[in-house]
mmCIF file of the N, C-alpha and C atoms, coordinates in Angstrom:
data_MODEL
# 
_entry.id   MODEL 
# 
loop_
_atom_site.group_PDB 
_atom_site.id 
_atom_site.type_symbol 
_atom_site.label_atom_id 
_atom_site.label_alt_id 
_atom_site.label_comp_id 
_atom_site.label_asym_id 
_atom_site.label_entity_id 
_atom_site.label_seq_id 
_atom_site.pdbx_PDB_ins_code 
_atom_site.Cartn_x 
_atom_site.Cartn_y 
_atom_site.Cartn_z 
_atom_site.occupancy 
_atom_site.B_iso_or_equiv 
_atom_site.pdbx_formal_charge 
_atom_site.auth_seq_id 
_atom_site.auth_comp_id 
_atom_site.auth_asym_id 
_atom_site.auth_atom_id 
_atom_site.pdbx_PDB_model_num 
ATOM 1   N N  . UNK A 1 1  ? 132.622 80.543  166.877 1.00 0.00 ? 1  UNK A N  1 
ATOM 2   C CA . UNK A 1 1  ? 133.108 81.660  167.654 1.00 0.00 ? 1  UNK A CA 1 
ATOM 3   C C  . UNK A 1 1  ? 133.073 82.914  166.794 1.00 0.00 ? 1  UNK A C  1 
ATOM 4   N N  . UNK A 1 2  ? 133.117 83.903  166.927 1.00 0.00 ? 2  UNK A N  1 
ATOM 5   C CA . UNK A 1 2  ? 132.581 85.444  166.810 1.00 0.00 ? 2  UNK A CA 1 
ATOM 6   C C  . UNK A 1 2  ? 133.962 85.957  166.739 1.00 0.00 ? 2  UNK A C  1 
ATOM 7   N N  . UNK A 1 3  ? 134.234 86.453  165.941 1.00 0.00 ? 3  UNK A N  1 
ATOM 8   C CA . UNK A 1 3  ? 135.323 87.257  165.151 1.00 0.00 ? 3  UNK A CA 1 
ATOM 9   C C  . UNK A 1 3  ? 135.861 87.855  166.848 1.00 0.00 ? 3  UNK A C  1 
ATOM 10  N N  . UNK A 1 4  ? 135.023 88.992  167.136 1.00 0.00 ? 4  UNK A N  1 
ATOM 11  C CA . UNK A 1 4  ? 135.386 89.480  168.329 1.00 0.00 ? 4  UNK A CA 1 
ATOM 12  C C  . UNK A 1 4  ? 135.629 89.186  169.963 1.00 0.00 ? 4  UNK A C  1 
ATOM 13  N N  . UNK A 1 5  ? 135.238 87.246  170.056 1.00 0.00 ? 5  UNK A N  1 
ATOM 14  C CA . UNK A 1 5  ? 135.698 86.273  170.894 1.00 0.00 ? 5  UNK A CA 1 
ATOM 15  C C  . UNK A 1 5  ? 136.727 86.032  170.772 1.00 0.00 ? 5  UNK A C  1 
ATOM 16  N N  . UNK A 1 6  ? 137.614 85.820  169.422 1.00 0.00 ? 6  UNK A N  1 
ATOM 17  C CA . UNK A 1 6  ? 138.847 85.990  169.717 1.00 0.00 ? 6  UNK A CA 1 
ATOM 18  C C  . UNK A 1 6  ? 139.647 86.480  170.488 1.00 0.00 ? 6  UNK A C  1 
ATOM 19  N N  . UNK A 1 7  ? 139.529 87.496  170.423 1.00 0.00 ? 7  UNK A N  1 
ATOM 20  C CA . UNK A 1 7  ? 139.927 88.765  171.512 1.00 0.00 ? 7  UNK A CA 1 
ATOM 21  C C  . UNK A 1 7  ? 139.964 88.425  173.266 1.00 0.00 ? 7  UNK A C  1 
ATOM 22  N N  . UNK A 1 8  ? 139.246 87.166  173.386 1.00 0.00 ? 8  UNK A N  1 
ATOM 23  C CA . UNK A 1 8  ? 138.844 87.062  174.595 1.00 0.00 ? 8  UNK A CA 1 
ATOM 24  C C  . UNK A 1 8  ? 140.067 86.160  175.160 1.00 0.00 ? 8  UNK A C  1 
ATOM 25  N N  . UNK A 1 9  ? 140.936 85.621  173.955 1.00 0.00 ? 9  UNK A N  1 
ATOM 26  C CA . UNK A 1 9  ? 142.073 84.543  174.353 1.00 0.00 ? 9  UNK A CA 1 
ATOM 27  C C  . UNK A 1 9  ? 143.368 85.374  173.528 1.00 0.00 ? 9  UNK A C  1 
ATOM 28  N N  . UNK A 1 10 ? 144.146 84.696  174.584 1.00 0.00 ? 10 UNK A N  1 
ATOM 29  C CA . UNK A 1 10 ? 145.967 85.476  174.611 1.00 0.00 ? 10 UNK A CA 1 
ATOM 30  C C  . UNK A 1 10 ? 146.766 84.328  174.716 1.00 0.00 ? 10 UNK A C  1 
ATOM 31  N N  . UNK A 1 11 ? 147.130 84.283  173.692 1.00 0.00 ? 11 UNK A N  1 
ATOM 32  C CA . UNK A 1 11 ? 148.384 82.749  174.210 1.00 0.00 ? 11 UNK A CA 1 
ATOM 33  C C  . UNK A 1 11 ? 149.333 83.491  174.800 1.00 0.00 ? 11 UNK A C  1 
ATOM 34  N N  . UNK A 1 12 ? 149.727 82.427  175.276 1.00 0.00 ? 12 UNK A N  1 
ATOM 35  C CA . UNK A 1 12 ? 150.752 82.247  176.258 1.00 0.00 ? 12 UNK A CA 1 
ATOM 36  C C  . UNK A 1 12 ? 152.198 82.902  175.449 1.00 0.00 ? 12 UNK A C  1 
ATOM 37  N N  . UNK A 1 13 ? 153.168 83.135  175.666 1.00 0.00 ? 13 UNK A N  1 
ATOM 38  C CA . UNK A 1 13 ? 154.401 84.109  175.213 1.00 0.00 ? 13 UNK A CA 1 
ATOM 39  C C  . UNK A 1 13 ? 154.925 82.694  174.750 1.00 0.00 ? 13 UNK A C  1 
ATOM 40  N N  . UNK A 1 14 ? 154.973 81.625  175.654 1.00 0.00 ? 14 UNK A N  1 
ATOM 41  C CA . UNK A 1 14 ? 155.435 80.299  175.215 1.00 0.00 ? 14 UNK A CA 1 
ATOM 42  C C  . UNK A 1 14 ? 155.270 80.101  174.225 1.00 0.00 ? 14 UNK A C  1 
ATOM 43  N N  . UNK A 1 15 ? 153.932 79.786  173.407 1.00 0.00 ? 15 UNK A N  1 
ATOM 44  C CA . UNK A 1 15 ? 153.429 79.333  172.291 1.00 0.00 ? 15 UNK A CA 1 
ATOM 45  C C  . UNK A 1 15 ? 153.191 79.934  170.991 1.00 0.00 ? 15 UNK A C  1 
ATOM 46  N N  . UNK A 1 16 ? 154.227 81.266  171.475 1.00 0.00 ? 16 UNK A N  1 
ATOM 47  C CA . UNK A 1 16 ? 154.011 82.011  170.434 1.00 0.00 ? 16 UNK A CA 1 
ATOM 48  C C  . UNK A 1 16 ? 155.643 81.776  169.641 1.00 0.00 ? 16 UNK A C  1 
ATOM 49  N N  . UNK A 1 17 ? 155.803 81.985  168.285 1.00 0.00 ? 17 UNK A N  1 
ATOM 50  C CA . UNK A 1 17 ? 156.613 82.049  167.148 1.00 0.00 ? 17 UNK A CA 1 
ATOM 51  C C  . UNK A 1 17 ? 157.041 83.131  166.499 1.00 0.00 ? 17 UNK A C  1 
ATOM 52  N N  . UNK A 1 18 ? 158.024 83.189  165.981 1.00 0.00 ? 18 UNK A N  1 
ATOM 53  C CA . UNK A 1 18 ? 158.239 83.952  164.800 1.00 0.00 ? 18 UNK A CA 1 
ATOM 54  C C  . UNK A 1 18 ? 158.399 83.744  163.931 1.00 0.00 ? 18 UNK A C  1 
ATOM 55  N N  . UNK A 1 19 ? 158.361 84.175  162.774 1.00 0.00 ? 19 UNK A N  1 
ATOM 56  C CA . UNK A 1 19 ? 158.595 83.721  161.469 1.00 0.00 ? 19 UNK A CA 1 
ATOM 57  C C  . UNK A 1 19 ? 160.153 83.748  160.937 1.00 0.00 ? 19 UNK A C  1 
ATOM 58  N N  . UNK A 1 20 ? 160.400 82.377  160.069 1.00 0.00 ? 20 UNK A N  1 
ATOM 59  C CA . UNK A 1 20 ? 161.911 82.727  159.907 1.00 0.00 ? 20 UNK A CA 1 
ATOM 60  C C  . UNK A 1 20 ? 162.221 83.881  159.695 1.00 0.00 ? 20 UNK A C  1 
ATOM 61  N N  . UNK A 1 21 ? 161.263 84.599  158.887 1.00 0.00 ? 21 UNK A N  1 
ATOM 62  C CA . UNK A 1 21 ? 162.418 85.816  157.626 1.00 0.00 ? 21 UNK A CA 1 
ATOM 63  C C  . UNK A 1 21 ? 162.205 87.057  159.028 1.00 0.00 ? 21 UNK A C  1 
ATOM 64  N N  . UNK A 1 22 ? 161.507 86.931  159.956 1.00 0.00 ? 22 UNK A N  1 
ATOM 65  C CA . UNK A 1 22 ? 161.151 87.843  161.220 1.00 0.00 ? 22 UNK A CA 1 
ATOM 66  C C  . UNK A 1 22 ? 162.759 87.520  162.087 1.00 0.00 ? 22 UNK A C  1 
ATOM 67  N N  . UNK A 1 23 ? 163.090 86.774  162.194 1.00 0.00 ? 23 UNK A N  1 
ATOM 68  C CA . UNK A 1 23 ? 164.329 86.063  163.067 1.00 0.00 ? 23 UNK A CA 1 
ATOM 69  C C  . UNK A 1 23 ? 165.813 86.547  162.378 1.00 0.00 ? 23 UNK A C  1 
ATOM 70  N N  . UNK A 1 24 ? 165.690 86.768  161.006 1.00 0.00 ? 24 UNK A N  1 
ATOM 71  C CA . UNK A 1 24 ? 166.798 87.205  160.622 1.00 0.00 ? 24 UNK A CA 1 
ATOM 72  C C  . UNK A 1 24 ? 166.968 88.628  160.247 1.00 0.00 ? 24 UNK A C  1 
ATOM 73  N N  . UNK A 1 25 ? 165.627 88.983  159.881 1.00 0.00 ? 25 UNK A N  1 
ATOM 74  C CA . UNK A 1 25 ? 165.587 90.736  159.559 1.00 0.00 ? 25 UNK A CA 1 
ATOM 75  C C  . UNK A 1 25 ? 165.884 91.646  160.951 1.00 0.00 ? 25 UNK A C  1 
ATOM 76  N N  . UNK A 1 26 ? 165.171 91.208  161.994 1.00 0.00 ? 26 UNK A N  1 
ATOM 77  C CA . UNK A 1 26 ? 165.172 91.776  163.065 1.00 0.00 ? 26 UNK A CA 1 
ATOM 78  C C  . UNK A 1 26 ? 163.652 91.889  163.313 1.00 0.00 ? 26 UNK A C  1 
ATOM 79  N N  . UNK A 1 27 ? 162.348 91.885  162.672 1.00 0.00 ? 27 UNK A N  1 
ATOM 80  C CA . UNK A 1 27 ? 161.342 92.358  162.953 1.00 0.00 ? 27 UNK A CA 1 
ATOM 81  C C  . UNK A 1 27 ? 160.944 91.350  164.297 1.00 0.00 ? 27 UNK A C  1 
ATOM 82  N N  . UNK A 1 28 ? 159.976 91.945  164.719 1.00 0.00 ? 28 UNK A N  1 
ATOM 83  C CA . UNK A 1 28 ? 159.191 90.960  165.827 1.00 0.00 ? 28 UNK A CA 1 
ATOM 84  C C  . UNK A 1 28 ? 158.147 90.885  166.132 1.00 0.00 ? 28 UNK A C  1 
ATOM 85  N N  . UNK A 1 29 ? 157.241 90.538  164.999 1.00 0.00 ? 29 UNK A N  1 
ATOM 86  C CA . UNK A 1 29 ? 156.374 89.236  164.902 1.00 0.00 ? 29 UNK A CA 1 
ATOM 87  C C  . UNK A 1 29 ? 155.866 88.568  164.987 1.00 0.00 ? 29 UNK A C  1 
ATOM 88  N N  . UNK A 1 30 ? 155.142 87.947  166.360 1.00 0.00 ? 30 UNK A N  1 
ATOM 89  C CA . UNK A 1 30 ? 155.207 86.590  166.436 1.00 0.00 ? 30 UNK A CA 1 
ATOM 90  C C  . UNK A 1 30 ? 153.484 86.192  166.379 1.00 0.00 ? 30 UNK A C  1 
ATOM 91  N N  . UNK A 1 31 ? 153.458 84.824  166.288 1.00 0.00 ? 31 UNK A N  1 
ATOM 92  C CA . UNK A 1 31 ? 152.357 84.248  165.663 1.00 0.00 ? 31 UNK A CA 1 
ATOM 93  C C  . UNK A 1 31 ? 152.052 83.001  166.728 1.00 0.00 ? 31 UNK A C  1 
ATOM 94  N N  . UNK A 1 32 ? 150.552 82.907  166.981 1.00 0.00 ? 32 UNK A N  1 
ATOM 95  C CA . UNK A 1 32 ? 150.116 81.818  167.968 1.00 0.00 ? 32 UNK A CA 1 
ATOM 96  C C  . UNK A 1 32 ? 148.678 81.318  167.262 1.00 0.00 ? 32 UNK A C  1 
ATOM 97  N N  . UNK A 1 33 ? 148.683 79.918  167.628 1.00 0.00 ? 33 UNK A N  1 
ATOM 98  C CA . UNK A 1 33 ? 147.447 79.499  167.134 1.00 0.00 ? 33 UNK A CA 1 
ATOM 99  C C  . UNK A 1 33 ? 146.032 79.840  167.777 1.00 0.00 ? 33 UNK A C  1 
ATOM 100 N N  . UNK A 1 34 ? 144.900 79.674  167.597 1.00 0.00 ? 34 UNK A N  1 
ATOM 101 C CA . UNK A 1 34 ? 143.902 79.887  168.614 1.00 0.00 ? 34 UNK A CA 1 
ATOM 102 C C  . UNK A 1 34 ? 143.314 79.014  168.643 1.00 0.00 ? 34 UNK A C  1 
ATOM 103 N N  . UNK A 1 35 ? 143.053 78.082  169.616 1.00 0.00 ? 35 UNK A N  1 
ATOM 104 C CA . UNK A 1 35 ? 142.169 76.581  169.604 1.00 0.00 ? 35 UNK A CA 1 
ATOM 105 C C  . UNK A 1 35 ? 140.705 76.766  170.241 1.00 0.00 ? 35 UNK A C  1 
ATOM 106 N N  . UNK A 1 36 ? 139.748 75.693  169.760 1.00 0.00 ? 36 UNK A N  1 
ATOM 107 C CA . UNK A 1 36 ? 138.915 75.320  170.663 1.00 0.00 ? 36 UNK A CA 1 
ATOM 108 C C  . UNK A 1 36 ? 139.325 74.596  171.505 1.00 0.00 ? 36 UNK A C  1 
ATOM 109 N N  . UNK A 1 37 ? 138.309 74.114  172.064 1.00 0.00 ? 37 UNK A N  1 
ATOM 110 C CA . UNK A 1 37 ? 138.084 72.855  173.200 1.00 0.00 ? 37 UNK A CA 1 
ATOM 111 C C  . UNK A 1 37 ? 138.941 71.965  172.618 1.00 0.00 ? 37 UNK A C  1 
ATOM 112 N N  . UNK A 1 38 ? 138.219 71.655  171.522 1.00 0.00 ? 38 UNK A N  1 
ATOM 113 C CA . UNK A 1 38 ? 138.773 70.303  171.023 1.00 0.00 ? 38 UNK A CA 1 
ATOM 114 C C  . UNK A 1 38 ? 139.607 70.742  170.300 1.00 0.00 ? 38 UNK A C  1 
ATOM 115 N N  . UNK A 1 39 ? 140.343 71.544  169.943 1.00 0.00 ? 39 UNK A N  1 
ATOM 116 C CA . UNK A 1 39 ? 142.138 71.310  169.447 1.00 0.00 ? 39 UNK A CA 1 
ATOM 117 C C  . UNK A 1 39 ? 141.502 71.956  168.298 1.00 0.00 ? 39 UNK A C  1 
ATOM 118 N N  . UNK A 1 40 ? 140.656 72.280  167.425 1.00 0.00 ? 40 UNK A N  1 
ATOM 119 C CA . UNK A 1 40 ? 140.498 72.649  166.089 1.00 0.00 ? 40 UNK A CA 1 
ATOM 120 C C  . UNK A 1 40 ? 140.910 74.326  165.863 1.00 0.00 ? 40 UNK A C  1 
ATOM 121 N N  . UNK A 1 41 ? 141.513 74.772  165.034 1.00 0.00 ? 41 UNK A N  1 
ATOM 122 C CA . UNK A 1 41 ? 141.922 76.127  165.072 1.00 0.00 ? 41 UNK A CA 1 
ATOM 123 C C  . UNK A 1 41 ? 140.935 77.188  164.408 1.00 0.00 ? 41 UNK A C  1 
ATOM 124 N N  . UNK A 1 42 ? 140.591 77.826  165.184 1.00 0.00 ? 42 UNK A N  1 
ATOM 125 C CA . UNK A 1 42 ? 139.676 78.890  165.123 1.00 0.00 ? 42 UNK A CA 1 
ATOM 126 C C  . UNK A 1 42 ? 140.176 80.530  164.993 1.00 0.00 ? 42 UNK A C  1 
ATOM 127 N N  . UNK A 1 43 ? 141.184 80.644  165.087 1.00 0.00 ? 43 UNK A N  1 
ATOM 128 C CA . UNK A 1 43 ? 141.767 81.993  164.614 1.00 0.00 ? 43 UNK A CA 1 
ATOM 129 C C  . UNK A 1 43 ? 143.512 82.178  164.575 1.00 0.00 ? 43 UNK A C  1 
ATOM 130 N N  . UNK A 1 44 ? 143.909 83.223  164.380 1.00 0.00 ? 44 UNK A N  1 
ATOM 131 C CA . UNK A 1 44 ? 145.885 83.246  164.515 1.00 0.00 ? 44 UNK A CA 1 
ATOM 132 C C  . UNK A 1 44 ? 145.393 84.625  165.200 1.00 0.00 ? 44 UNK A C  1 
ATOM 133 N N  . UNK A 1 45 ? 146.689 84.379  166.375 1.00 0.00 ? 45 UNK A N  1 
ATOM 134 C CA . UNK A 1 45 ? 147.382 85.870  167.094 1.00 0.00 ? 45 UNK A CA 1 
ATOM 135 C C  . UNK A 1 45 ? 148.594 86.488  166.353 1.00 0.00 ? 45 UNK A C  1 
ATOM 136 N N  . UNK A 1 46 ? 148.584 87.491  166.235 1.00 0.00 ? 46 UNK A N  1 
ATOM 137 C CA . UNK A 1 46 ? 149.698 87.868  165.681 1.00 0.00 ? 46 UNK A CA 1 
ATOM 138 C C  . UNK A 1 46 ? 149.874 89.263  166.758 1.00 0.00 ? 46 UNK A C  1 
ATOM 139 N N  . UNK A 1 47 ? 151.157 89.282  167.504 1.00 0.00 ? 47 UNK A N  1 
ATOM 140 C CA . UNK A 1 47 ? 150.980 90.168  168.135 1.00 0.00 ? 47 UNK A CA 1 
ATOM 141 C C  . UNK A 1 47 ? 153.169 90.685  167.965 1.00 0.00 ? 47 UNK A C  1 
ATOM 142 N N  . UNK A 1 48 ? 153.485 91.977  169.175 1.00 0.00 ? 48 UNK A N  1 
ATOM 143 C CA . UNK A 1 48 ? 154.868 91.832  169.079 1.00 0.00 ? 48 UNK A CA 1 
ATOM 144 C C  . UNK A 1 48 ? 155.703 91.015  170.368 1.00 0.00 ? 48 UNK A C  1 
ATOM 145 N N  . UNK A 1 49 ? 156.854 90.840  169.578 1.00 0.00 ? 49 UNK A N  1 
ATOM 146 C CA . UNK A 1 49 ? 157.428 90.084  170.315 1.00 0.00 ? 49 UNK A CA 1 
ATOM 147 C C  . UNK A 1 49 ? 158.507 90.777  171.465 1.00 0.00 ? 49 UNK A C  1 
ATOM 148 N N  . UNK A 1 50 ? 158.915 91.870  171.280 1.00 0.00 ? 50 UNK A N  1 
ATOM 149 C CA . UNK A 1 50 ? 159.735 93.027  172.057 1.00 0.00 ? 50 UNK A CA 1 
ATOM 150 C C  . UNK A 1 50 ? 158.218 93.616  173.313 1.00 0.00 ? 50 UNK A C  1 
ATOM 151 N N  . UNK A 1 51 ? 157.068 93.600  173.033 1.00 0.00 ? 51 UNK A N  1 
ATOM 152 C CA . UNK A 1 51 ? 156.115 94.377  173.705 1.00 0.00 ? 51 UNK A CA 1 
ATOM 153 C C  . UNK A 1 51 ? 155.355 92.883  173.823 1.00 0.00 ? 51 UNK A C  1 
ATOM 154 N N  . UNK A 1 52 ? 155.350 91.509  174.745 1.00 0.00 ? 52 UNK A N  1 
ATOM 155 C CA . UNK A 1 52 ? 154.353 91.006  174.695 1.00 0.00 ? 52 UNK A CA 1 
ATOM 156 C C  . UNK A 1 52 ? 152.737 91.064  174.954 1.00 0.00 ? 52 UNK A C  1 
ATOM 157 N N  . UNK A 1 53 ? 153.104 91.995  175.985 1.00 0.00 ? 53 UNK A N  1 
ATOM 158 C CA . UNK A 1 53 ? 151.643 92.500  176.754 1.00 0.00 ? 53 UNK A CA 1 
ATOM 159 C C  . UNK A 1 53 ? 150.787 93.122  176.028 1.00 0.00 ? 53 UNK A C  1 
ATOM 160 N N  . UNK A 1 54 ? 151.007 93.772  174.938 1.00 0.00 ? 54 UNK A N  1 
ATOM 161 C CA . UNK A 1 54 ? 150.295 94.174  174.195 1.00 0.00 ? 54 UNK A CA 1 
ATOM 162 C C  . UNK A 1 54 ? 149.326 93.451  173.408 1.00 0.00 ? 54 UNK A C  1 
ATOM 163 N N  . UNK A 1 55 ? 148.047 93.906  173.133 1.00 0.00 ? 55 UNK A N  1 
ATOM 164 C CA . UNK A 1 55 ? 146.791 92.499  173.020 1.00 0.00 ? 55 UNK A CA 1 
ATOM 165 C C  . UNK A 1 55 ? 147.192 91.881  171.604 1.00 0.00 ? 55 UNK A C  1 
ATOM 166 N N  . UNK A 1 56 ? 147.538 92.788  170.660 1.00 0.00 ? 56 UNK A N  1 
ATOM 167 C CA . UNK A 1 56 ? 147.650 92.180  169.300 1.00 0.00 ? 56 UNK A CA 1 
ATOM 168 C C  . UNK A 1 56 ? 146.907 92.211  168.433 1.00 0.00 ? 56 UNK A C  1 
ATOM 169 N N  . UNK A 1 57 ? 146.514 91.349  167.168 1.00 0.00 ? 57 UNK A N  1 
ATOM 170 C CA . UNK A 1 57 ? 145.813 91.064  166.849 1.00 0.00 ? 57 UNK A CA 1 
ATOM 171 C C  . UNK A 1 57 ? 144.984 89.875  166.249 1.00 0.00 ? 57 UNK A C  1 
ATOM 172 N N  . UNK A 1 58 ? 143.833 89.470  165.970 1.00 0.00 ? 58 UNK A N  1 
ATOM 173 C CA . UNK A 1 58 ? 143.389 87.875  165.912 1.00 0.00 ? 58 UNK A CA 1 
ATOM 174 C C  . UNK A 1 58 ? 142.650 88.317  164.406 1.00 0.00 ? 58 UNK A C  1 
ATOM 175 N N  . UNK A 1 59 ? 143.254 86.956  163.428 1.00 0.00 ? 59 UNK A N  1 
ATOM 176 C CA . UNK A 1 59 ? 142.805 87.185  162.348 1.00 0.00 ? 59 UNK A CA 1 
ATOM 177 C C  . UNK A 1 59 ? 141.707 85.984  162.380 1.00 0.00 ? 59 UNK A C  1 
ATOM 178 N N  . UNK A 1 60 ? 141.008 85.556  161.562 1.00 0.00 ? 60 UNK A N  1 
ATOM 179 C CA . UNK A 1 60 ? 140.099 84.062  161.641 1.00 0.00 ? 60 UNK A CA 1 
ATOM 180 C C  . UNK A 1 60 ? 141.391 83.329  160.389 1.00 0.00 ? 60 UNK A C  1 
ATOM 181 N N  . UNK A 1 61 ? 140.703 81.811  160.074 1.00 0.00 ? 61 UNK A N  1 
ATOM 182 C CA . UNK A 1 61 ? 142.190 81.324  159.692 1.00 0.00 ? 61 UNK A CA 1 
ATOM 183 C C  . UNK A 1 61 ? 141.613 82.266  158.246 1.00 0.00 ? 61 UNK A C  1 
ATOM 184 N N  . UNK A 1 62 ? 140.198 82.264  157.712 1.00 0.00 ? 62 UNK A N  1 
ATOM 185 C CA . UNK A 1 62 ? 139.830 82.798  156.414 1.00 0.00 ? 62 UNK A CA 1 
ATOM 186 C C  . UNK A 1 62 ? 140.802 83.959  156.290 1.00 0.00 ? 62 UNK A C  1 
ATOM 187 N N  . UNK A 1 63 ? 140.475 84.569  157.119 1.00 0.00 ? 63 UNK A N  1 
ATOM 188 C CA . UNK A 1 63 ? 141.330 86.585  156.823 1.00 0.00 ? 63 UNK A CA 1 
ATOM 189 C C  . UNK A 1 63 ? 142.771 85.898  157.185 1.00 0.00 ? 63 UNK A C  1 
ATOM 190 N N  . UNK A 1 64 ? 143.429 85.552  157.698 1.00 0.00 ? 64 UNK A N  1 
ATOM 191 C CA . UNK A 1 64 ? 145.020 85.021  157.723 1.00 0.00 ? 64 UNK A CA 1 
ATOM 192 C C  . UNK A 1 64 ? 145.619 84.637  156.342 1.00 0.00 ? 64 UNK A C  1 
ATOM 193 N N  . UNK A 1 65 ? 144.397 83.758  156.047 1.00 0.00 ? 65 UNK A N  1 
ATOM 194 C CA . UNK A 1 65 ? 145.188 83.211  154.754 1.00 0.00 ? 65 UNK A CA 1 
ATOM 195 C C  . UNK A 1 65 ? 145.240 83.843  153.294 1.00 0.00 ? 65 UNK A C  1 
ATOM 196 N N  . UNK A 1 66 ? 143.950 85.470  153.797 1.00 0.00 ? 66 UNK A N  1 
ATOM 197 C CA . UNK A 1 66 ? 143.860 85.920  152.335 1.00 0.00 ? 66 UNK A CA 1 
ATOM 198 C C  . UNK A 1 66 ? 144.661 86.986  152.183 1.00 0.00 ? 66 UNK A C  1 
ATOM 199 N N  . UNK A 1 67 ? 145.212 87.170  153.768 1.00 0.00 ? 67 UNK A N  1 
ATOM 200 C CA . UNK A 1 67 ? 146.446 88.340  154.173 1.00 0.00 ? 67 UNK A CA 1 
ATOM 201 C C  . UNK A 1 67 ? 147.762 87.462  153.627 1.00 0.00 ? 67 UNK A C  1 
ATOM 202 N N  . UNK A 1 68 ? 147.783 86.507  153.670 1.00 0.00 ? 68 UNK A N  1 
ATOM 203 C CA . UNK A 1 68 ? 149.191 85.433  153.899 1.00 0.00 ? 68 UNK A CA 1 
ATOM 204 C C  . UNK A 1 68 ? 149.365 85.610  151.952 1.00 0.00 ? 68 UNK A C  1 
ATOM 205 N N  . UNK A 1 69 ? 148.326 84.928  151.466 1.00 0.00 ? 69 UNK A N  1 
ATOM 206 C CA . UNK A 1 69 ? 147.863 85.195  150.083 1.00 0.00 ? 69 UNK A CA 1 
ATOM 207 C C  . UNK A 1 69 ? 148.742 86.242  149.237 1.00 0.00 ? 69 UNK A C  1 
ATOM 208 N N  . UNK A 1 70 ? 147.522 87.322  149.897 1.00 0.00 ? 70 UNK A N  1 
ATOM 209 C CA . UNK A 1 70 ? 148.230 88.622  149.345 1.00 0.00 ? 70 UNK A CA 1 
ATOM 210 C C  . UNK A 1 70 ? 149.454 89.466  149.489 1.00 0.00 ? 70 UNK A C  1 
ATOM 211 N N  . UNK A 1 71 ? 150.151 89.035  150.076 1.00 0.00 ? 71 UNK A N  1 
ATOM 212 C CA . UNK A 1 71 ? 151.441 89.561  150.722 1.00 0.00 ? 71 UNK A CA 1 
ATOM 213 C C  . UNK A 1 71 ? 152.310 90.172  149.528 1.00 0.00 ? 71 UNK A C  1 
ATOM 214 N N  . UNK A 1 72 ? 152.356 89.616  149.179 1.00 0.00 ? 72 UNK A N  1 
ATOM 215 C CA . UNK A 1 72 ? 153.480 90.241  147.604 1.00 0.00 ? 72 UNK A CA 1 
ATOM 216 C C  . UNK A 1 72 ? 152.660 91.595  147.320 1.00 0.00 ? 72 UNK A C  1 
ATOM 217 N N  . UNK A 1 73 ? 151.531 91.462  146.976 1.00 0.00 ? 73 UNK A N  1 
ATOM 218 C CA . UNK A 1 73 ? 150.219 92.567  146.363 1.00 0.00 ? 73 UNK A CA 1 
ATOM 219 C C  . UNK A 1 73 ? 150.576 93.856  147.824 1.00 0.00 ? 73 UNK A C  1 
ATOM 220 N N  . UNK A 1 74 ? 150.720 93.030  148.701 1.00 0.00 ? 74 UNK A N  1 
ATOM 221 C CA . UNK A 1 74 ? 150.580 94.582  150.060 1.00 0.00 ? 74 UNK A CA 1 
ATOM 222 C C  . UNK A 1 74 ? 152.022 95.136  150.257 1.00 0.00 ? 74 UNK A C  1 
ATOM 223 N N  . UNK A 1 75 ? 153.261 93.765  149.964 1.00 0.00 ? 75 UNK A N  1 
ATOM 224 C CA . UNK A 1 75 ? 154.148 94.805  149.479 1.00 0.00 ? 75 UNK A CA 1 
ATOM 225 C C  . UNK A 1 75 ? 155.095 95.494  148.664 1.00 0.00 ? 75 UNK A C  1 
ATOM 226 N N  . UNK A 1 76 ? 154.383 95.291  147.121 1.00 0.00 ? 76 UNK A N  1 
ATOM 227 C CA . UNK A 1 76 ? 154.258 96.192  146.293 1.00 0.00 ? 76 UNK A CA 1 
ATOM 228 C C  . UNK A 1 76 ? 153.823 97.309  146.479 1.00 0.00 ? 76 UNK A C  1 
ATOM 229 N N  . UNK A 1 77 ? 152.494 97.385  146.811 1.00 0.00 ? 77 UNK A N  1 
ATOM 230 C CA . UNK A 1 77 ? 151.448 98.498  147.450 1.00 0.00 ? 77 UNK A CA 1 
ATOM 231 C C  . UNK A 1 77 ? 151.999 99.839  147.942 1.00 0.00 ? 77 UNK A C  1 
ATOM 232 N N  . UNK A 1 78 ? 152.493 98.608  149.262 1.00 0.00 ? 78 UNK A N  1 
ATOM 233 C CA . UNK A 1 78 ? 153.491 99.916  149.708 1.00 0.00 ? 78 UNK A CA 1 
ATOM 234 C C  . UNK A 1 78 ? 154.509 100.560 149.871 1.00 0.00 ? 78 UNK A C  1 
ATOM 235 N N  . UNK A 1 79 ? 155.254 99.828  148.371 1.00 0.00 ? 79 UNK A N  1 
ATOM 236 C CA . UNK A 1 79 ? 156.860 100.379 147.949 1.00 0.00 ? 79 UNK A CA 1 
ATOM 237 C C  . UNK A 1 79 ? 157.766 99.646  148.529 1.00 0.00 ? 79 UNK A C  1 
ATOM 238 N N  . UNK A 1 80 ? 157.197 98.590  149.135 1.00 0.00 ? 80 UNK A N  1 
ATOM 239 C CA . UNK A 1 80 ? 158.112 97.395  149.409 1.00 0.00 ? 80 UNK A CA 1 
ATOM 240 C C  . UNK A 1 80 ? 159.281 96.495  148.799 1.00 0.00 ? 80 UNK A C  1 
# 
C-alpha cells in the first residue's frame, strides 16, 4: 500500500486509543491501527480525540517508529 492509501481508511472512534501519559496530562491523542485484509498492520492513525472528524494523520509503522524513537530528541528540540 502507498503511503498516500492510507489516507483512504479512518478507523472507527471505537478503535481508537490514547496514550497513558495523553489520559493524565489532558492532551488528546489518540492512536488506531491500520490493517490489511489479512490483519497485518500497514500504517498508525494518529488523529484528535476532542475533534474526531478530523482526518488526522497516517504514519507507515517505519515513520511511527522513527517518530516514537526520536521523541526525547523532538522534545528537547523544542524546549520541552
Amino acid at each position: 500500500m502507498q503511503k498516500q492509501e492510507l489516507y483512504n481508511v479512518t478507523p472507527p472512534v471505537s478503535e481508537r486509543f490514547k496514550s497513558p501519559l495523553s489520559q493524565t496530562n489532558g492532551s488528546c491523542v489518540t492512536f488506531a491501527p491500520i490493517k490489511d485484509t489479512s490483519g497485518r498492520l500497514i500504517g498508525i492513525y494518529v488523529g484528535d480525540s476532542q475533534n474526531p472528524d478530523i482526518q488526522g494523520t497516517r504514519y507507515t509503522p517505519e515513520e511511527f517508529i522513527a517518530m516514537a524513537d526520536g521523541i526525547d530528541s523532538i522534545r528537547k528540540r523544542l524546549g520541552l
